[in-house]
N, C-alpha and C positions, 0 to 999 in steps of 0.2 A: 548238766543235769543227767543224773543216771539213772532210767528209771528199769525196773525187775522187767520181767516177764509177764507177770501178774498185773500190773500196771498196764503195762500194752494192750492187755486181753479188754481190760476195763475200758481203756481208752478206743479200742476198733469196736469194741459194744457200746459204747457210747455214737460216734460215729456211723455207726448201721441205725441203731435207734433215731438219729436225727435225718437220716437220708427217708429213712421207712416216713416222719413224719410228713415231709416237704411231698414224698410221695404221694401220698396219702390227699395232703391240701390241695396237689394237683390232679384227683382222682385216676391215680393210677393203678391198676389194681396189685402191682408185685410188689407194694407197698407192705406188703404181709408178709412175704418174701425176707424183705428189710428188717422188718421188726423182730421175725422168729429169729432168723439168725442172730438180731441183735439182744437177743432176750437170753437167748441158751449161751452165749459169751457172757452178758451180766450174770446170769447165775454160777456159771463158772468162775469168774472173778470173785463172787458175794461166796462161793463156799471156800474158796482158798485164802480170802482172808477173815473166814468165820465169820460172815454177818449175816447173820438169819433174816434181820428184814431185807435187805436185797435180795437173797434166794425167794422168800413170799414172793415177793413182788414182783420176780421174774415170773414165777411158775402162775401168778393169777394172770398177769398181763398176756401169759403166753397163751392159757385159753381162751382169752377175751380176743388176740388176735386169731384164732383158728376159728372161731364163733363170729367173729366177724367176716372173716374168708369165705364162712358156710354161706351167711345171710348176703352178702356180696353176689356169688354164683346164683342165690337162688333166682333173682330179678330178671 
């Protein structure tokens, strides 16, 4: 199996996304940590191989995770 470069990026934002989750069910808080980094690699992936709904959905998810970071701290 050969896979690009492009590929890889997908597949370690893939990988950050599911560590952020498992964080996350174990309320941990750098669980946002995981996810941003794994967000800003999906979008990177989604713009180099031109697919606009991935890029959406990296850049909404990525607020939602900074919005939940906020509400996180404030408790």
């Amino acid at each position: 199996m050969d896979l690009s470069y492009i590929e890889i990026v997908g597949w370690v934002a893939f990988i950050f996304i599911l560590i952020g989750y498992y964080l996350n069910a174990k309320k941990i808080k750098t669980c946002f940590f995981f996810w941003a980094i794994g967000n800003v690699l999906y979008f990177l992936y989604g713009y180099n191989i031109d697919a606009f709904p991935i890029i959406a959905t990296s850049v909404l998810i990525l607020g939602m995770n900074l919005y939940g970071y906020i509400n996180w701290n404030q408790k």
